[in-house]
PQR file with spaces between the fields and no chain letter, atoms N, CA, C, O and H, PARSE charges and radii, in Angstrom:
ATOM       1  N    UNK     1      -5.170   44.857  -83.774 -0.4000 1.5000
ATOM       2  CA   UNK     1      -6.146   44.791  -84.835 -0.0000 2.0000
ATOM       3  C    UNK     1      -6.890   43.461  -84.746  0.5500 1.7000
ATOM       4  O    UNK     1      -6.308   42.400  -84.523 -0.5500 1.4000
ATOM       5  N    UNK     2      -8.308   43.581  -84.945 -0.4000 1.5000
ATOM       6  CA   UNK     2      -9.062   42.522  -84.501 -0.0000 2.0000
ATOM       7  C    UNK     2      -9.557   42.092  -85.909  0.5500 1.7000
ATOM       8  O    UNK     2      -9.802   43.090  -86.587 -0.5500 1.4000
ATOM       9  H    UNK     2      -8.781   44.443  -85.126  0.4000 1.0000
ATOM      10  N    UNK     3      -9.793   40.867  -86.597 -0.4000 1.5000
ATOM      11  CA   UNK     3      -9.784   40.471  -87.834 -0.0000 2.0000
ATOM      12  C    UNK     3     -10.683   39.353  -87.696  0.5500 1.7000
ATOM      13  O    UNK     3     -10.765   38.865  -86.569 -0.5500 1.4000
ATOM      14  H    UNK     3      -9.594   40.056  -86.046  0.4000 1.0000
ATOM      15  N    UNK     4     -11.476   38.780  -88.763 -0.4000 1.5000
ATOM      16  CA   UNK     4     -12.274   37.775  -89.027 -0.0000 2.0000
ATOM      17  C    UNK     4     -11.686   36.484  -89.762  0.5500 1.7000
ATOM      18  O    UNK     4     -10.760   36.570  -90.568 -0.5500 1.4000
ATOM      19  H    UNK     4     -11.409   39.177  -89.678  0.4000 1.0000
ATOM      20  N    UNK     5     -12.167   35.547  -89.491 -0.4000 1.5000
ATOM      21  CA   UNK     5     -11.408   34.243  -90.496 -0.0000 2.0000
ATOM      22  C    UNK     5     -11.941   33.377  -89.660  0.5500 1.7000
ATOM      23  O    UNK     5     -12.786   33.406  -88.765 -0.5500 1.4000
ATOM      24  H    UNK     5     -12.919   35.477  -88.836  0.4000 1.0000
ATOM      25  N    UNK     6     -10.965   32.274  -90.365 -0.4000 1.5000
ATOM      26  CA   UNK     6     -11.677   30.294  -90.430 -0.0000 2.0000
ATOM      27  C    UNK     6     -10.690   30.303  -89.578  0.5500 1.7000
ATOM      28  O    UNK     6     -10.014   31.322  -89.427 -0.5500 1.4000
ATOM      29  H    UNK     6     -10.279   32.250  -91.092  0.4000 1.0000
ATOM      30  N    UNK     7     -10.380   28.822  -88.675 -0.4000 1.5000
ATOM      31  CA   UNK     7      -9.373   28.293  -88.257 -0.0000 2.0000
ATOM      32  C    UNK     7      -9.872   26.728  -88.362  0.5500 1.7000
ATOM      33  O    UNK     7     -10.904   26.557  -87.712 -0.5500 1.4000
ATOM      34  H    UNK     7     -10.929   27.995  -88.797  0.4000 1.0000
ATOM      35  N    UNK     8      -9.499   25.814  -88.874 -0.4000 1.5000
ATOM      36  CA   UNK     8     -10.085   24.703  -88.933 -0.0000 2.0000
ATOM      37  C    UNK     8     -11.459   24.802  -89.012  0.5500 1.7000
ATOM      38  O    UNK     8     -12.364   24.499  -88.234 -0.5500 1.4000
ATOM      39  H    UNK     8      -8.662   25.953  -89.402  0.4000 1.0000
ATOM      40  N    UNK     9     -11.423   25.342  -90.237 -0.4000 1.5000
ATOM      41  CA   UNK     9     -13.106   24.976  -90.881 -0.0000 2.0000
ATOM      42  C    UNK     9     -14.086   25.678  -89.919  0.5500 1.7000
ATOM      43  O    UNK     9     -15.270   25.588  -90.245 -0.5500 1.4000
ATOM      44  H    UNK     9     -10.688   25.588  -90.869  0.4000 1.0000
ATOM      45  N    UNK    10     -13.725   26.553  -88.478 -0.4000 1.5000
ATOM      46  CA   UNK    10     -14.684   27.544  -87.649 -0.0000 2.0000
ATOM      47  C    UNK    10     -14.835   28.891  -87.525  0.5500 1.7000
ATOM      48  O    UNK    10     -14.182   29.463  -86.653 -0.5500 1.4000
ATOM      49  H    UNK    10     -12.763   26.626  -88.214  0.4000 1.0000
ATOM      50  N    UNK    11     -15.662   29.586  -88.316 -0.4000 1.5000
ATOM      51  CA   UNK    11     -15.325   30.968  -87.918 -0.0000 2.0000
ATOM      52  C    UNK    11     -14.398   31.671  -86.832  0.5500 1.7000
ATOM      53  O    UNK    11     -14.594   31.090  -85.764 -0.5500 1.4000
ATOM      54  H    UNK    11     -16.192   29.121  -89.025  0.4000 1.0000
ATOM      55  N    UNK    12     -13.515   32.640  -86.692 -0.4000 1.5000
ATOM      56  CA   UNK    12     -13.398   33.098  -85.560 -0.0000 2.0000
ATOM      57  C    UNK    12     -12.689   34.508  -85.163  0.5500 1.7000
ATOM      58  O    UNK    12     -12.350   35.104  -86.185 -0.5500 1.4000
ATOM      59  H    UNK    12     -13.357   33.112  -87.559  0.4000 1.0000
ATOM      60  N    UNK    13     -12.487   34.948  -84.413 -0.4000 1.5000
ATOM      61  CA   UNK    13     -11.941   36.242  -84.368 -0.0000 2.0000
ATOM      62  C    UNK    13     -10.703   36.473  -83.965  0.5500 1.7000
ATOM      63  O    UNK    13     -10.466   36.059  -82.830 -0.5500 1.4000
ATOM      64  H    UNK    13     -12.762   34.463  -83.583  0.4000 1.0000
ATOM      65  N    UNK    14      -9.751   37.052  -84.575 -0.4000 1.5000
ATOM      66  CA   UNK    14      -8.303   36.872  -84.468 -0.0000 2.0000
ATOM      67  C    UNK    14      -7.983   38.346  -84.009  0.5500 1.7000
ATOM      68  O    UNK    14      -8.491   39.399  -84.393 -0.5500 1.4000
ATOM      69  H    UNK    14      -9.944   37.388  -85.497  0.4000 1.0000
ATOM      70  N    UNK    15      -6.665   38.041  -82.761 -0.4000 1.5000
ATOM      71  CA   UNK    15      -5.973   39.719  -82.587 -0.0000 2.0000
ATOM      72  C    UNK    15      -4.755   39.293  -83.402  0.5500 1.7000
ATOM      73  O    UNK    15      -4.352   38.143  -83.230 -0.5500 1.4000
ATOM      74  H    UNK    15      -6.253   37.185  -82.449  0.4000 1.0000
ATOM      75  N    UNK    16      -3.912   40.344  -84.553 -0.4000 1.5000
ATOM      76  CA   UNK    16      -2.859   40.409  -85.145 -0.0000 2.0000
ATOM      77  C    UNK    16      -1.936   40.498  -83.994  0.5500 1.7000
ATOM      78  O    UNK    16      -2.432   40.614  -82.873 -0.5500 1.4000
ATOM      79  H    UNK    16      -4.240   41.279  -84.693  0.4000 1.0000
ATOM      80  N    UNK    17      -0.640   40.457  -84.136 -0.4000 1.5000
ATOM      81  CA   UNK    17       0.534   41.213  -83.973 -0.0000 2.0000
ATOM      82  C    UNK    17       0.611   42.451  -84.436  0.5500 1.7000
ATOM      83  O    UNK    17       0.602   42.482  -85.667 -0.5500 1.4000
ATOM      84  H    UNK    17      -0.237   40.363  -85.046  0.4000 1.0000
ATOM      85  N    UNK    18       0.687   43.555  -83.880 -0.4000 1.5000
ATOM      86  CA   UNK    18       1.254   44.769  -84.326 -0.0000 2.0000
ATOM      87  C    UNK    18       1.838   44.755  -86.014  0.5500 1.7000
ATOM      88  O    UNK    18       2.981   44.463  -86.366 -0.5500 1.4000
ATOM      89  H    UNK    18       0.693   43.530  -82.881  0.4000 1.0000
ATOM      90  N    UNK    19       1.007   45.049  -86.656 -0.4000 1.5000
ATOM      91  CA   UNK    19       2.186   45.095  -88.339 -0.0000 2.0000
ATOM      92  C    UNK    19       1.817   43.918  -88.626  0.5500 1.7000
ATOM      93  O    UNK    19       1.239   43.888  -89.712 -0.5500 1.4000
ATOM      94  H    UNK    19       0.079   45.287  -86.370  0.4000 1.0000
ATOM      95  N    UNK    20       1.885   43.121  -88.218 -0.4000 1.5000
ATOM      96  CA   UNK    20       1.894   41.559  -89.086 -0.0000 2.0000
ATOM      97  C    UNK    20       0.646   41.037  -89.624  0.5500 1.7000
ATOM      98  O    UNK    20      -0.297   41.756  -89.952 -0.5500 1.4000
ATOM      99  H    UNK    20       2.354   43.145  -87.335  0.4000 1.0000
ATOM     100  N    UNK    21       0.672   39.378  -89.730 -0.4000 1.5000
ATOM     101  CA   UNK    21      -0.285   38.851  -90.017 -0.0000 2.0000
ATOM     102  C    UNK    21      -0.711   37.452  -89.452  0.5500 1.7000
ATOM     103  O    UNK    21      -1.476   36.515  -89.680 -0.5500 1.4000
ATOM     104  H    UNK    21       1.438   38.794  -89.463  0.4000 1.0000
ATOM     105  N    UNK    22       0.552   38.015  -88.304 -0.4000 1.5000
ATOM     106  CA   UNK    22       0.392   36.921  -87.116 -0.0000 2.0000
ATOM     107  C    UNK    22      -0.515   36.635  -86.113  0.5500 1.7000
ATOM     108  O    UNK    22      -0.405   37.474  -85.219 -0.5500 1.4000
ATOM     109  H    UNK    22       1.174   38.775  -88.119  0.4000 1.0000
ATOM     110  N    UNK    23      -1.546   35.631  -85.828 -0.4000 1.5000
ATOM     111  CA   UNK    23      -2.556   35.400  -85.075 -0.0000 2.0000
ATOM     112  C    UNK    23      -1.811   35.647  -83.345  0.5500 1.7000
ATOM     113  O    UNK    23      -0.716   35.086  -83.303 -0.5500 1.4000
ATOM     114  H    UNK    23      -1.636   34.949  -86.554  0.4000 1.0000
ATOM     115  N    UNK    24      -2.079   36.151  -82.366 -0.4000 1.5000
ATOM     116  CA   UNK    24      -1.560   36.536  -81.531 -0.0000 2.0000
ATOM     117  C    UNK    24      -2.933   35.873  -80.606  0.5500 1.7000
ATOM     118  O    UNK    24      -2.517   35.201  -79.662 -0.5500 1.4000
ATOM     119  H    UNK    24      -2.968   36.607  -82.400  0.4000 1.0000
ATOM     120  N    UNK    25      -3.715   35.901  -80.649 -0.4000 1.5000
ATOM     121  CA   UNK    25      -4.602   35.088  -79.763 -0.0000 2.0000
ATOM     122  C    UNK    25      -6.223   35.279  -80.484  0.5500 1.7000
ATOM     123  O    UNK    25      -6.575   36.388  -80.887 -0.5500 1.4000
ATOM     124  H    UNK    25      -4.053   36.447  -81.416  0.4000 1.0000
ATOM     125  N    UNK    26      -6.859   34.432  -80.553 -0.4000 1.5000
ATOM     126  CA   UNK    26      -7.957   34.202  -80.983 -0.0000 2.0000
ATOM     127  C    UNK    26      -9.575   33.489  -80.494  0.5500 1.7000
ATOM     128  O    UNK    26      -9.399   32.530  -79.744 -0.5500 1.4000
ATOM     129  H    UNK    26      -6.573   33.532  -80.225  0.4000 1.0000
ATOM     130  N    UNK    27     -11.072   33.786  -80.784 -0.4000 1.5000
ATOM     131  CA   UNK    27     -11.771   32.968  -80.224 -0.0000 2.0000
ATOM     132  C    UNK    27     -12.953   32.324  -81.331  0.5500 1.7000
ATOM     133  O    UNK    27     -13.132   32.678  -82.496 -0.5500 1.4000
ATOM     134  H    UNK    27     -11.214   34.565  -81.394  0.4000 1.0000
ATOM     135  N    UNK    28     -13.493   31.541  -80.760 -0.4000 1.5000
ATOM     136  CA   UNK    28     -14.561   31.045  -82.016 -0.0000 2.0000
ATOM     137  C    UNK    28     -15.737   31.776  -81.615  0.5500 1.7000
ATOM     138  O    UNK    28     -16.254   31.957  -80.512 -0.5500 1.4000
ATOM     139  H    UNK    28     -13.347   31.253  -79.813  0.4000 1.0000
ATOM     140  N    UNK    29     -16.111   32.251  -83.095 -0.4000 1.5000
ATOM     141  CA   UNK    29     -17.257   32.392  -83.068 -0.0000 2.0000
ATOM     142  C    UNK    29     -18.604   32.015  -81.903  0.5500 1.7000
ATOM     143  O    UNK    29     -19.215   32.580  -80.997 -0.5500 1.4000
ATOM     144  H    UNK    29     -15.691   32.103  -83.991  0.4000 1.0000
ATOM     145  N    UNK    30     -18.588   31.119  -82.378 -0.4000 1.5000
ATOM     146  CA   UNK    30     -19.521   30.331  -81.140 -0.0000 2.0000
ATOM     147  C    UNK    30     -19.234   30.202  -80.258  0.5500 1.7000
ATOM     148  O    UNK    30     -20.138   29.691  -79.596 -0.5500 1.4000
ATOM     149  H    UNK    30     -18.091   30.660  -83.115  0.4000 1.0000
ATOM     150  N    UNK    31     -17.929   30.465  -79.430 -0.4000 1.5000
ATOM     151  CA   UNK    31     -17.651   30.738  -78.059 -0.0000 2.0000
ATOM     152  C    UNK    31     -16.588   31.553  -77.747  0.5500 1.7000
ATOM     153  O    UNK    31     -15.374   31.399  -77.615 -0.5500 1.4000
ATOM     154  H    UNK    31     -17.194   30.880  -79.967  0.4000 1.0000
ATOM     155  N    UNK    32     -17.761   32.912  -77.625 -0.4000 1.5000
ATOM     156  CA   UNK    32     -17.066   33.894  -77.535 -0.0000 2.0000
ATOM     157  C    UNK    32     -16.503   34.598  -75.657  0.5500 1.7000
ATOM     158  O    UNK    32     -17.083   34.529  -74.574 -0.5500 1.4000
ATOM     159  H    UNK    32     -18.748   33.037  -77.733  0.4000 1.0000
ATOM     160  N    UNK    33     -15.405   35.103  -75.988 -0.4000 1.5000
ATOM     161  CA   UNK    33     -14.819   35.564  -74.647 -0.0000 2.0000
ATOM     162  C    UNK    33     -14.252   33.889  -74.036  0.5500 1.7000
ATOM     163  O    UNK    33     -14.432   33.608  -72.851 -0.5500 1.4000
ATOM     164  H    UNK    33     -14.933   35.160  -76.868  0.4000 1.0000
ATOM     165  N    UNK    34     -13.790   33.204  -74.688 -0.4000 1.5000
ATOM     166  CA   UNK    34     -12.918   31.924  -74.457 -0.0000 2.0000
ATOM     167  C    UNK    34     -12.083   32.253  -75.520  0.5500 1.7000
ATOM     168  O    UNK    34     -12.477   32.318  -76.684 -0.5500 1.4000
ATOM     169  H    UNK    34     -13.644   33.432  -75.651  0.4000 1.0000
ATOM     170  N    UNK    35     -10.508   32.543  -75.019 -0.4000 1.5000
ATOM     171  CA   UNK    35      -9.473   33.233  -76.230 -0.0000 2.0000
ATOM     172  C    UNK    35      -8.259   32.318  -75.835  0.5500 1.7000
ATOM     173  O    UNK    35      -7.656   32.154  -74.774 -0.5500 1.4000
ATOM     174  H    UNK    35     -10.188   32.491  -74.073  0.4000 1.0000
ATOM     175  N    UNK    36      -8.093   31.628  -77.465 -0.4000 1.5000
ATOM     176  CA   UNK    36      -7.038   30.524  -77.473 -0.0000 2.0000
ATOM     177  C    UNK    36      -5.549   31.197  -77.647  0.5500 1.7000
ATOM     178  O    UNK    36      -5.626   32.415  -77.807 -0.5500 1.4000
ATOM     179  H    UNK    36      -8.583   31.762  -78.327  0.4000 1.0000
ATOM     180  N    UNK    37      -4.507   30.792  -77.652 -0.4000 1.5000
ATOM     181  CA   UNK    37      -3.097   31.582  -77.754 -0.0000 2.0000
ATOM     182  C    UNK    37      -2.410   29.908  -78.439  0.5500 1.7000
ATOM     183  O    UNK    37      -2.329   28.842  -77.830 -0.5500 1.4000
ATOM     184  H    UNK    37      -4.444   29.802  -77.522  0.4000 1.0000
ATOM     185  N    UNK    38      -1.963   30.245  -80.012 -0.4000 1.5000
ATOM     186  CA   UNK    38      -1.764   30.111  -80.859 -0.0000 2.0000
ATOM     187  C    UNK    38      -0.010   29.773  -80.846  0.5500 1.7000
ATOM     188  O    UNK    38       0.678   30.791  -80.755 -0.5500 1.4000
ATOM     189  H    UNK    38      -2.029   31.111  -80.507  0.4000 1.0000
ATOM     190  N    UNK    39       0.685   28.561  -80.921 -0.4000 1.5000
ATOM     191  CA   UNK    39       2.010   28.635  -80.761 -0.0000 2.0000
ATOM     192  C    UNK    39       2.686   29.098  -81.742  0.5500 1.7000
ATOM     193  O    UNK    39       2.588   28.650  -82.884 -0.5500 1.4000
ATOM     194  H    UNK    39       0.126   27.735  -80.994  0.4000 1.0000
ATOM     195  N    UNK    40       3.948   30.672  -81.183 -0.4000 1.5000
ATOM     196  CA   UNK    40       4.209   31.658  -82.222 -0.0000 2.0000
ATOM     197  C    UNK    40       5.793   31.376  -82.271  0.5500 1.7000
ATOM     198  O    UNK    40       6.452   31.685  -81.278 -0.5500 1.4000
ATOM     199  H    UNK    40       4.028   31.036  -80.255  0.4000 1.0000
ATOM     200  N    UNK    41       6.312   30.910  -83.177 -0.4000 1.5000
ATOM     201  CA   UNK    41       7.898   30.855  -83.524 -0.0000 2.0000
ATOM     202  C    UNK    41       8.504   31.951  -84.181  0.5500 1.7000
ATOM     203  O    UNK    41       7.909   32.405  -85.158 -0.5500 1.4000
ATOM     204  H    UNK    41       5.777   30.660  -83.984  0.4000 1.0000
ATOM     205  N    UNK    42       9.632   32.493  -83.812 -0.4000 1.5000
ATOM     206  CA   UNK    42       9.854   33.359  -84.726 -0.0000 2.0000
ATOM     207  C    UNK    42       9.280   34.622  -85.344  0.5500 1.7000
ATOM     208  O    UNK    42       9.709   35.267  -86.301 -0.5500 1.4000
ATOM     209  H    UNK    42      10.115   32.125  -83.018  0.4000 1.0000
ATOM     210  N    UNK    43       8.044   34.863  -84.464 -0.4000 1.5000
ATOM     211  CA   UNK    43       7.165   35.425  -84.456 -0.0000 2.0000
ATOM     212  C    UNK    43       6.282   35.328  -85.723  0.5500 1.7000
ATOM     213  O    UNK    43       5.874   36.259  -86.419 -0.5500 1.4000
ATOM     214  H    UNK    43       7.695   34.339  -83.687  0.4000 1.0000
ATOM     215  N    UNK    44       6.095   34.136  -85.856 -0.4000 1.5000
ATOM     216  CA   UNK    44       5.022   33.276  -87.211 -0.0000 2.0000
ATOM     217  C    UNK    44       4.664   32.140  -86.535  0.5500 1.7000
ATOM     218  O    UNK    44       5.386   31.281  -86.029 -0.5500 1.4000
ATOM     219  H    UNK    44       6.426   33.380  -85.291  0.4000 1.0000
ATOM     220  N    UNK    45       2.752   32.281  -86.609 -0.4000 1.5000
ATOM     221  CA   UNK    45       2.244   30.884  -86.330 -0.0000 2.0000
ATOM     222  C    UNK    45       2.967   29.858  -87.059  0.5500 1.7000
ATOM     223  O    UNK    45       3.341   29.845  -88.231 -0.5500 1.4000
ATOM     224  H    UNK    45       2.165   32.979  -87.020  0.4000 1.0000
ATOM     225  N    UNK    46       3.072   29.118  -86.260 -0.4000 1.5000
ATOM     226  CA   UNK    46       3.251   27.261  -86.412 -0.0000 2.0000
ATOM     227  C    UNK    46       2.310   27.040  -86.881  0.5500 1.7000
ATOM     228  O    UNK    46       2.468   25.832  -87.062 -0.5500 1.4000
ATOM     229  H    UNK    46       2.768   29.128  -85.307  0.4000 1.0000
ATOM     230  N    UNK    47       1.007   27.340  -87.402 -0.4000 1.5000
ATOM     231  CA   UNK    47      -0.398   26.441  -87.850 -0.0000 2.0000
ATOM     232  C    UNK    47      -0.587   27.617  -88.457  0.5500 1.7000
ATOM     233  O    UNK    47      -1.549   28.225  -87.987 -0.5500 1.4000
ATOM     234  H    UNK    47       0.878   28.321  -87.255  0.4000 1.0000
ATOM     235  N    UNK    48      -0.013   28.182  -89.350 -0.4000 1.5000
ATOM     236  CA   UNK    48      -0.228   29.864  -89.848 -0.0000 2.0000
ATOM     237  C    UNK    48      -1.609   29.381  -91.356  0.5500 1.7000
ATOM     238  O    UNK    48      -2.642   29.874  -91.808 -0.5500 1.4000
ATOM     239  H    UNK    48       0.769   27.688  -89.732  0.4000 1.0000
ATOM     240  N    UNK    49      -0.541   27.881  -91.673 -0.4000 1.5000
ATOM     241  CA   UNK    49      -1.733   27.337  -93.304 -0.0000 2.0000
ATOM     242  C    UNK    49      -3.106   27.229  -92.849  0.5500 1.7000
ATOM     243  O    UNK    49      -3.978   27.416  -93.697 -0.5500 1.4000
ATOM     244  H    UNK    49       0.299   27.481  -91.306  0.4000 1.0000
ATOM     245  N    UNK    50      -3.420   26.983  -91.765 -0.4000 1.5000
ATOM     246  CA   UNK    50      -4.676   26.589  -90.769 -0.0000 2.0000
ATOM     247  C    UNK    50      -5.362   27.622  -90.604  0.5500 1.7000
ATOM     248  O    UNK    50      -6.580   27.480  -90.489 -0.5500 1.4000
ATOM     249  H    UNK    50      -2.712   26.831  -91.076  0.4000 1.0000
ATOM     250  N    UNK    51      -4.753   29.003  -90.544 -0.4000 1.5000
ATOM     251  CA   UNK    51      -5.629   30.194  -90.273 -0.0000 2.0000
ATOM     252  C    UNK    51      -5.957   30.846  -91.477  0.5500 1.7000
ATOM     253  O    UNK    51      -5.105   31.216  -92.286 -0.5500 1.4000
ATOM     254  H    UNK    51      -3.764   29.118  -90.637  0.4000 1.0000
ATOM     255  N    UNK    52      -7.487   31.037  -91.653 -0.4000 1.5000
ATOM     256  CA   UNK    52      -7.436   31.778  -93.235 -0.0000 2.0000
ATOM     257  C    UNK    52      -8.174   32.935  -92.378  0.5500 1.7000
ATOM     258  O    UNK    52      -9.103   32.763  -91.589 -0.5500 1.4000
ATOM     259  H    UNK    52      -8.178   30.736  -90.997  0.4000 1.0000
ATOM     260  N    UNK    53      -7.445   34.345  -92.770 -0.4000 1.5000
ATOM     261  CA   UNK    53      -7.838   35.548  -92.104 -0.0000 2.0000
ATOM     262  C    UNK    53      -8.611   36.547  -93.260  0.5500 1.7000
ATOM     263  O    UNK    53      -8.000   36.428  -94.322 -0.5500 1.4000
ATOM     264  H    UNK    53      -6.690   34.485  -93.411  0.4000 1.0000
ATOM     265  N    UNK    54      -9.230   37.055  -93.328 -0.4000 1.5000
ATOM     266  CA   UNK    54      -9.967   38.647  -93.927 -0.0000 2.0000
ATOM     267  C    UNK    54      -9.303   39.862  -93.670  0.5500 1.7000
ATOM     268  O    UNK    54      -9.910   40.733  -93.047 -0.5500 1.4000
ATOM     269  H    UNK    54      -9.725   37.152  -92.465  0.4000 1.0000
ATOM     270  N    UNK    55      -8.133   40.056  -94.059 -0.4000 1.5000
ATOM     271  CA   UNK    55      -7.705   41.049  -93.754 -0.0000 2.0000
ATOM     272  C    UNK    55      -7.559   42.164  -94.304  0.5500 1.7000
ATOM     273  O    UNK    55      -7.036   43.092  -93.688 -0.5500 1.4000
ATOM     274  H    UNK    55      -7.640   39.348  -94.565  0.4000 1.0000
């Protein structure tokens, strides 16, 4: 599932985890098809307060 939101104050486009609401890899807006991978513990972002998603 592909989702919209901020990540540090930048638009950007987030893939979930299956079910969750876990950022699984993401890109900015403004540079798109450059996709960041997000460090996942436990299967919960580490910077999870950092991501505000539209879901």
């Amino acid at each position: 599932m592909t989702v919209k939101g901020t990540y540090k104050g930048k638009p950007i486009r987030a893939v979930l985890l299956e079910g969750t609401a876990t950022v699984k890899l993401f890109e900015y807006v403004e540079e798109p098809g450059i996709w960041y991978f997000p460090l996942i513990v436990d299967g919960e972002n580490v910077e999870k307060d950092k991501f505000v998603l539209e879901v």
